[in-house]
N, C-alpha and C positions, 0 to 999 in steps of 0.2 A: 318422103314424108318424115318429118322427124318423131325420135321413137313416142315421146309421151303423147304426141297429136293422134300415133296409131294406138296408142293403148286405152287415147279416148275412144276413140273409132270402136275398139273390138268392143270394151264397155256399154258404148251407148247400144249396139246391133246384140248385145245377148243381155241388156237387160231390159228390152222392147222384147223379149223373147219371152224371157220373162213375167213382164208386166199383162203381158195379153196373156197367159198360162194360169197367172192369179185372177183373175176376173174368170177366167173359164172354170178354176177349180174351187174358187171361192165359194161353202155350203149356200147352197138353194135353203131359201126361207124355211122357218120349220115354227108351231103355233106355240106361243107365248115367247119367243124370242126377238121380238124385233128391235129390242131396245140395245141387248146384248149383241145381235149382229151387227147395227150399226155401230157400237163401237167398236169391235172385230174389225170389220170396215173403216173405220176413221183411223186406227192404228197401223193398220195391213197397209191400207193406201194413200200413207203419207210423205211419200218420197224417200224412203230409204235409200242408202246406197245400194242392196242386193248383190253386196259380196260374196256370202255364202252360195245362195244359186247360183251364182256366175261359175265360181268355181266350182260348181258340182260339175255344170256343162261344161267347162274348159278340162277336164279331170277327163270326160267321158271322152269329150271328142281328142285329147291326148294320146289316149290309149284306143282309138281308132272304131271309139262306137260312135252310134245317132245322138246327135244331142237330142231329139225328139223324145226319144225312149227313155232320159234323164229327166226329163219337163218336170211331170207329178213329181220326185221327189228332190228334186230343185226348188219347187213350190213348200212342200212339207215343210224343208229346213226352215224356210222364211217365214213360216207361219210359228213354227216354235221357237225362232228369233223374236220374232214381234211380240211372241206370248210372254216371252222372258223380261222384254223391256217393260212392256205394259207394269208387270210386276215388279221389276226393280223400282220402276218410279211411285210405287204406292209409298207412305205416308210410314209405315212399318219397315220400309228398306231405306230408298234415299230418300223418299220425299221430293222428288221433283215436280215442278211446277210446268214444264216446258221442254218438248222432245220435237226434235224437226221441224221447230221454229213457230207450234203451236201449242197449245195448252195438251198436259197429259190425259190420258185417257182417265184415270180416276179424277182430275181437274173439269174435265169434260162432261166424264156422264156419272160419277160418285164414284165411291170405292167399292161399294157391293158389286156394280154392273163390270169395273172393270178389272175386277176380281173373275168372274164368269167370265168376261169375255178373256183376258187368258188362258183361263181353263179350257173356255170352248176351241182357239186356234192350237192348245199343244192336242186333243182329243183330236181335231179332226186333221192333224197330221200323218195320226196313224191311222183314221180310215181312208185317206189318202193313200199314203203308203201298203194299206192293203187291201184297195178293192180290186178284185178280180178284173172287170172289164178295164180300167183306167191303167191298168199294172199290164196287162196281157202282153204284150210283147216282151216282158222281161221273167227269163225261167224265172220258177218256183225258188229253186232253191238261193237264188240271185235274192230273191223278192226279200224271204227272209233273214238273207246276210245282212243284206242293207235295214231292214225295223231293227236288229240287234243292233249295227254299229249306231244309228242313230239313237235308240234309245236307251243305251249306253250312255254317249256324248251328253241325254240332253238330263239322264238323272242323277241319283245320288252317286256313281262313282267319276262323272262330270258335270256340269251345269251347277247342280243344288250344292254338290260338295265344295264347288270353290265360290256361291253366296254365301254360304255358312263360313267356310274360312275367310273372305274379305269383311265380314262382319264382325267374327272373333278378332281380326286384327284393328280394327277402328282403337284408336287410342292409346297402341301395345307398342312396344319394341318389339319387332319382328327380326327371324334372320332375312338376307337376301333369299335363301332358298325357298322361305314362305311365299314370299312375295313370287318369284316363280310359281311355286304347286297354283297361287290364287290364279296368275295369268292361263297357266295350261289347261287350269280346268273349267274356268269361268267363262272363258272367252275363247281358248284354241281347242278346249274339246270339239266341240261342232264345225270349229273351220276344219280342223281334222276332218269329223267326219263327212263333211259335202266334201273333201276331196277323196275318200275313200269310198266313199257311195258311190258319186260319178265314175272312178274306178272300174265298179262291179259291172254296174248296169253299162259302161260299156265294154266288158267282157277281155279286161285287162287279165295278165296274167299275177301269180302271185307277186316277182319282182317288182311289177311295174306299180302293184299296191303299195309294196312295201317302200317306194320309193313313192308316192304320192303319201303317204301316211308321214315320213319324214319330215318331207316339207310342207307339210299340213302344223306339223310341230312346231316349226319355227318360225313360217308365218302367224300362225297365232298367236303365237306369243312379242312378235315382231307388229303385229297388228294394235295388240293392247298396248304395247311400252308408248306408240304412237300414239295412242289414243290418250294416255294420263300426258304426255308432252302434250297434247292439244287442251289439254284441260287449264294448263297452265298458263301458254302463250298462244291459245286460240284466240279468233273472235267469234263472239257469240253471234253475234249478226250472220254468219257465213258458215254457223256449226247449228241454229236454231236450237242452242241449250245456252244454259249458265256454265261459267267458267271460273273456276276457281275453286270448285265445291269442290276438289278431294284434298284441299291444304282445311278447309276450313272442318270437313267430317272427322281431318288426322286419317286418312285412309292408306293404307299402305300399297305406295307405286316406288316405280322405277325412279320418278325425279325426287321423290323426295328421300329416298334409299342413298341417291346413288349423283345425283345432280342433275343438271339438262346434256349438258354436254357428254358426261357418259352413258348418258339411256339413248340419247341419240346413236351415238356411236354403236352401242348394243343393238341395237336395231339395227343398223346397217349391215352387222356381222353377219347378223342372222339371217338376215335376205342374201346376204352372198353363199353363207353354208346352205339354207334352202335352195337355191340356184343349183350349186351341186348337187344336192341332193336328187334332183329329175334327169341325171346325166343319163341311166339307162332309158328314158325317151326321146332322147338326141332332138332335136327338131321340133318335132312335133308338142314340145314345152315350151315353145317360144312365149304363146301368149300365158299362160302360165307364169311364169321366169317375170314376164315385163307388170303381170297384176301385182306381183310380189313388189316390184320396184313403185307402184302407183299406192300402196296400203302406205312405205313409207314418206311419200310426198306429198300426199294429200293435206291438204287444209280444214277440212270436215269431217 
C-alpha cells in the first residue's frame, strides 16, 4: 500500500476512535444550558481534522501503552481546541464568518452564547481530565502530570500568550523570531502537549518524553507555517474557511516573513528534524513519523 494511502488508513481508524470517545464524553444535559450545549455541539461536531487526539493516541501507543486509557484525555485536548477556535473567530479576534465550511459559532448562535460555549468546552476539559471513575485506570500521579502539561499548553504561558502576541503583531514589523514564539505557542503548545500527554498515560519513560516533547516542537510549528501557506494558496471550498485573511489582517506568518517558497522549505526541515527527533522509539514512531509527513501535505 503506498505510504500516504496507509497514513489515510491509520487517520481515518483512530479518528472513528475518537469520534465515538466525543459523543460518549460529551456533558450530559445540565438546566438552562441547552442553548449553550448545542453550540458546544455544533462546533465539537463539525468535522474537524483531530490531530491533536490522534496524536495523543499515537504518542501513547508509541511508547507501548493502551490507547484506551489515552481516550478521555485525547477527547479533553479537542474540546479545548474547539474552545479556542470558537474564540478566535469572535468578532474581537478575527472576526470570522465561516469555520469548516459553515457559519461560525458566534455567526450561528450570537456572540454571548458562543462566548459560553467556549468557556463551557475548555471547563469541561478539565472535569474530564479529572474525574475519578473516567480517569481510573491511569495513576494518580500520571493524572496530575498530564492537567499540568495541558493546562500549561492551553493558558497564559501557551495558548493565550501567543493570541495576545499574534494580536500585538497585526500591523507591526516584526523579527522572524516573533513570528516563531507566536507559532510555538499559539498553535504548537498543545500539539506538544497531546504528544506529551499521550506519553504519560502510556507510561513512557523520561527519554522517550523528552523525545515526544521535541517533536511535538517542531511539528507544531511545522503544522502552523502549513497552515498560513494554505491561507494563501488554499481553496476555500476544500479548507471551509476564507482564504487570504492574513495578508489582508497584515498578520504576521511565515509567507509573508519569509516568502512561499521558503516557509515551505521550513516546514519540510522541520518534519525531517522531528523525524529524528523519535529515533529513541525506533519503530514503533512509524505512524508518528508519517502524521508528521500528512500535517505537511495536506490541503485543509
Amino acid at each position: 500500500m503506498p505510504r500516504g494511502n496507509e497514513t489515510e488508513r491509520t487517520l481515518h481508524i483512530y479518528r472513528e476512535k475518537v469520534e465515538s470517545a466525543l459523543h460518549r464524553y460529551f456533558p450530559s444535559s445540565a438546566p438552562g444550558t441547552s442553548k449553550v450545549r448545542r453550540a458546544m455541539a455544533y462546533s465539537l461536531f463539525a468535522g474537524g481534522k483531530r490531530i491533536r487526539p490522534v496524536l495523543c493516541l499515537l504518542a501513547c501507543k508509541a511508547v507501548g501503552g493502551r490507547i484506551q486509557a489515552a481516550l478521555p484525555a485525547a477527547c479533553a485536548l479537542e474540546f479545548i481546541h474547539t474552545y479556542s477556535l470558537i474564540h478566535d473567530d469572535l468578532p474581537a479576534l478575527d472576526d470570522d464568518d465561516y469555520r469548516r465550511g459553515r457559519l461560525t459559532c458566534h455567526r450561528k448562535f450570537g456572540e454571548a452564547t458562543a462566548i459560553l460555549a467556549g468557556d463551557g468546552l475548555l471547563t469541561e476539559a478539565f472535569a474530564l481530565l479529572s474525574h475519578p471513575e473516567v480517569m481510573k485506570t491511569v495513576p494518580v500521579p500520571v493524572r496530575l502530570r498530564v492537567i499540568s502539561v495541558i493546562a500549561e499548553a492551553a493558558g497564559i504561558r501557551g495558548m493565550i500568550a501567543g493570541q495576545e502576541a499574534d494580536l500585538t503583531a497585526e500591523h507591526r514589523k516584526v523579527s522572524l523570531a516573533f513570528v516563531r514564539l507566536i507559532h510555538r505557542l499559539k498553535t504548537g503548545a498543545l500539539i506538544r502537549a497531546s504528544l506529551i500527554s499521550g506519553g504519560l498515560i502510556g507510561g513512557g519513560g523520561e527519554a522517550e518524553i523528552r523525545a515526544l516533547s521535541a517533536f511535538g516542537e517542531k511539528i507544531g510549528l511545522a503544522f502552523q507555517i502549513k497552515d498560513d501557506l494554505l491561507n494563501v494558496e488554499g481553496e476555500s471550498r476544500k479548507m471551509g474557511k476564507g482564504t487570504g485573511t492574513d495578508q489582508k489582517r497584515a498578520k504576521a506568518t511565515y509567507p509573508a516573513f519569509q516568502g512561499l517558497e521558503a516557509s515551505r522549505a521550513q516546514a519540510r526541515r522541520l518534519v525531517e528534524e522531528a523525524a529524528r527527533d523519535l529515533h529513541p522509539l525506533g519503530d514503533r514512531a512509524r505512524d508518528l513519523i508519517r502524521l508528521g509527513d500528512y500535517i505537511i501535505a495536506r490541503d485543509r
